[in-house]
C-alpha positions, 0 to 999 in steps of 0.5 A: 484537468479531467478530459473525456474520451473525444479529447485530442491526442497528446504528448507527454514527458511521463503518462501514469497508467492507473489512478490508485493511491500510488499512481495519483501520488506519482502524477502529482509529484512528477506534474509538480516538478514541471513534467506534462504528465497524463494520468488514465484510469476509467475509476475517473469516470466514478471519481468525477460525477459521482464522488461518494459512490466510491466504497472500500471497506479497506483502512491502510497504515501509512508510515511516517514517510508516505505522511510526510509525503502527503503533507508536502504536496498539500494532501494530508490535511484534507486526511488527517481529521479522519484518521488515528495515530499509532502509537504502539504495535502490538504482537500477541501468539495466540498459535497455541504451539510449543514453543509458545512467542511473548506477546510484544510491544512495539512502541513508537515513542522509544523512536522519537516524538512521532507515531509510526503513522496514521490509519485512514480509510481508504476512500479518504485517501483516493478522495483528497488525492484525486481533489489535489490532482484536480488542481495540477496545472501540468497534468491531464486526467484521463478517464479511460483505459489503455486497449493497446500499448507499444513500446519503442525506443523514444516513446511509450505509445498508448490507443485508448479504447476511445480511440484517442492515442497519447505517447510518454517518454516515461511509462509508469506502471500503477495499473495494478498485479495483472497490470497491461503496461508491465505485459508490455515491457516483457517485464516477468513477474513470481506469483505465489498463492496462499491458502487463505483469505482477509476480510477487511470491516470497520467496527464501533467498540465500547472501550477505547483503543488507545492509538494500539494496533494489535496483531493476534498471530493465529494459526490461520494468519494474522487476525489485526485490529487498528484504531480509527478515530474515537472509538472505531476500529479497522479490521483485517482478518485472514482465515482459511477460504472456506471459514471465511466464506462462512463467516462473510454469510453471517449475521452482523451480531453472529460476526461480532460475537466470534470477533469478540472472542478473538479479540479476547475483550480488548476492545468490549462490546461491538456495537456496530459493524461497516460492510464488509471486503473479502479478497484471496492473500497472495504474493507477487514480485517482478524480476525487474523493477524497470525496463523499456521507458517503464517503471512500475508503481505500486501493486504492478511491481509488488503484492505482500500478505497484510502484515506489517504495513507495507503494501502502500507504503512500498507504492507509496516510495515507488511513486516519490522515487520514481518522481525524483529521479524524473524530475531530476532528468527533466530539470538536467534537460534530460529523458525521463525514460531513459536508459539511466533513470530506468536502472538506477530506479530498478536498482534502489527499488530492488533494495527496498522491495526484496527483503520487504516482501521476502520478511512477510512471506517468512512470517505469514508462513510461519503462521501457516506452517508453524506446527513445525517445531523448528520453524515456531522456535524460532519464532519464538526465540526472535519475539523473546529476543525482541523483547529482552534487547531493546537495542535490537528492538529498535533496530527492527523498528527503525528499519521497518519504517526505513531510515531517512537515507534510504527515502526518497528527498520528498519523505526525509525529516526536515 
C-alpha cells in the first residue's frame, strides 16, 4: 500500500528509512514474517506515477545468495528474462609493472552446477522490487523523507516533512552513506577517498560474451566489462578524475574507440553505447553496525570500490539478517529493536563486513599504488599462487560467494 503525505500517523513493529534495493528488500522480508513494517522514501513519488522515468545507467552482479533470496520472495522472476549469468571471472594485469600477474580464470563450474550469479540493470532491480512490495498486506510505503528523527528507549520516532509523525520499535537504516538515521543513532562512521572515478555505461558488441565478466586491472583502477543478455554488455571503468571528466565529453564513436583499445578485441566492434554515470570511488564503513533500536542497511553501514562484487550483495545480507533476526523476536513475542537483536546484528555483520571492505581497499590500492615493487609482487605472487593451486582457488571462490553457514536462512541452498 502506498500513502501520500496527509496520511494519519501510525506505529509500527520496524520503520525502513529509504527504499533502494536493500531497504525494499528488508521491508518485504520483515512485512512477510508478520511485523507492520513502513517503508519511506521520496523515490516513491517517481516509482508510483511515473514508473519508466527511473534511469540508472548502473548494472549490479548479485551472488547466488541475494538470487536465492529474490526468488523465495517471489521477485526473481520478474528479473530474470533481463539478466545474464556469470559463468567465468576473469582477471587480466594489464599495469605493465614488474613483476608482471597471469591473467586468471575464476570459474563457476569448478563450485558446482550453478553460475556465480546474475548481472541485471539496475532499474530492473528497483522496478520488480518495488512491484512485489506493492502486494505486501503488512507494509505501508510512504513517499516522503524523514525532517527529524528522535530516539528514545521504546521507540524510534520520525516527523516527516509532511508533518506526519510514524515511530518503530526497530530503525532500519537504508537511507544511504550520508544517511540522516545513522546521525541519529550517534553511530560514527570511517570515510576515505580515492583519487579516481567510474563511469558506468551499457554497450552493444559484435562478438559474443560467453557469460565472462573480465576485470582488466590497470594502473588507474579496474576497467570491467559484464555480460548482459545477447550480445550487450556492462561497463564500470574507473579512471583518474580528470581523465574521466574527459572522457564523459566525448562523442559516442570517440568513446568507443578508446573502449575498443582497452578491451583488447575481446568483445569486436561497439556497435552502440547507453547513456552514461559518472560518480567519484570512495570508502566508507561505520564502527558499529547497530545501536540505539537502529541497525544499518546497505550503503549506511558500507560503501566499497567497484571490485569483486560485493557492495549490494553486502546490503543484500544486511536486509536478510536484519529481517531474520526480527522475525525471530517478533515471532518469540519479543522487541524487534531491542538490546539483544541489536548486538548480535552488529556482532554477525562485522564478521561479514570488515574483512570484505578491508580485501578490496587492499586491491584497489594495489592498482593505484603498485609501482611500489614490494606491493605489485605480491600481487603477482597471490594471482600465480591462485592459478597453480586449484585448492586455494576454491577456497577464495567459496568464500567470496560466502559459505551457507554463514548466510542468512532465507539465502542457504535447500
Amino acid at each position: 500500500m502506498v500513502m501520500g503525505q496527509g496520511a494519519p500517523s501510525g506505529n509500527f513493529d520496524a520503520v525502513v528509512l529509504g527504499g533502494g534495493p536493500a531497504g525494499l528488500a528488508a521491508s518485504i522480508l520483515m512485512s512477510g514474517a508478520g511485523l507492520k513494517t513502513a517503508c519511506a522514501d521520496p523515490l516513491f513519488r517517481q516509482l508510483r506515477d511515473r514508473p519508466d522515468s527511473f534511469r540508472d545507467a548502473r548494472t549490479i552482479a548479485l551472488l547466488q545468495g541475494a538470487i536465492r533470496m529474490l526468488e523465495r520472495i517471489d521477485v526473481w522472476p520478474h528479473m530474470q528474462a533481463r539478466s545474464a549469468p556469470l559463468w567465468v571471472m576473469r582477471v587480466e594485469d594489464h599495469t605493465e609493472r614488474w613483476p608482471g600477474a597471469p591473467a586468471m580464470d575464476f570459474r563457476a563450474d569448478e563450485l558446482g552446477d550453478e553460475p556465480f550469479g546474475y548481472n541485471i540493470p539496475m532499474p530492473v532491480i528497483v522496478g520488480a522490487l518495488w512491484n512485489r512490495a506493492l502486494a505486501c498486506d503488512n507494509l505501508e510505503l510512504i513517499d516522503d523523507a524523514a525532517a527529524e528523527i528522535n530516539i528514545g528507549a521504546d521507540a524510534a520516532r520520525l516527523t516527516l516533512d509532511s508533518g506526519r509523525i510514524i515511530s518503530g520499535r526497530l530503525l532500519a537504516a537504508a537511507d544511504g552513506r550520508n544517511s540522516p538515521a545513522r546521525k541519529a543513532a550517534g553511530i560514527k562512521v570511517n570515510r576515505w577517498a580515492y583519487d579516481q572515478t567510474a563511469i558506468a555505461l551499457t554497450f552493444t558488441h559484435e562478438l559474443p560474451h560467453d557469460d565472462t565478466s573480465v576485470e582488466f586491472h590497470r594502473p588507474p583502477g579496474p576497467f570491467t566489462i559484464i555480460p548482459l543478455p545477447g550480445d550487450n554488455s556492462a561497463l564500470v571503468w574507473v579512471e583518474r578524475p580528470e581523465e574521466a571528466r574527459r572522457l564523459m565529453a566525448l562523442d559516442d564513436e570517440a568513446l568507443a574507440a578508446i573502449m575498443q583499445e582497452h578491451m583488447h578485441g575481446r568483445l569486436g566492434r561497439i556497435t552502440h553505447i547507453g547513456p552514461r554515470n559518472a560518480f567519484p570511488v570512495a570508502g566508507l564503513t561505520a564502527r558499529d553496525y547497530a545501536a540505539r533500536r537502529t541497525a544499518l542497511v546497505g550503503e549506511s553501514a558500507h560503501v566499497l570500490p567497484p571490485i569483486g562484487a560485493q557492495g549490494l550483495n553486502l546490503g543484500m545480507r544486511d536486509a536478510a539478517l536484519l529481517s531474520e533476526l526480527a522475525a525471530e523476536a517478533h515471532r518469540w513475542d519479543g522487541d524487534p529493536g531491542g538490546s539483544e537483536l541489536i548486538a548480535e546484528y552488529d556482532r554477525r555483520r562485522r564478521r561479514d563486513i570488515f574483512p570484505r571492505t578491508a580485501a578490496v581497499d587492499f586491491l584497489n590500492r594495489s592498482l593505484l599504488f603498485g609501482g611500489f615493487p614490494p606491493l605489485q609482487g605480491l600481487r603477482a605472487l597471490g594471482l600465480t599462487a591462485l592459478k597453480s593451486l586449484p585448492a586455494l582457488r576454491r577456497g577464495l571462490m567459496s568464500q567470496g560467494l560466502v559459505p551457507d553457514e554463514d548466510l542468512p536462512a532465507i539465502m542457504r541452498r535447500a
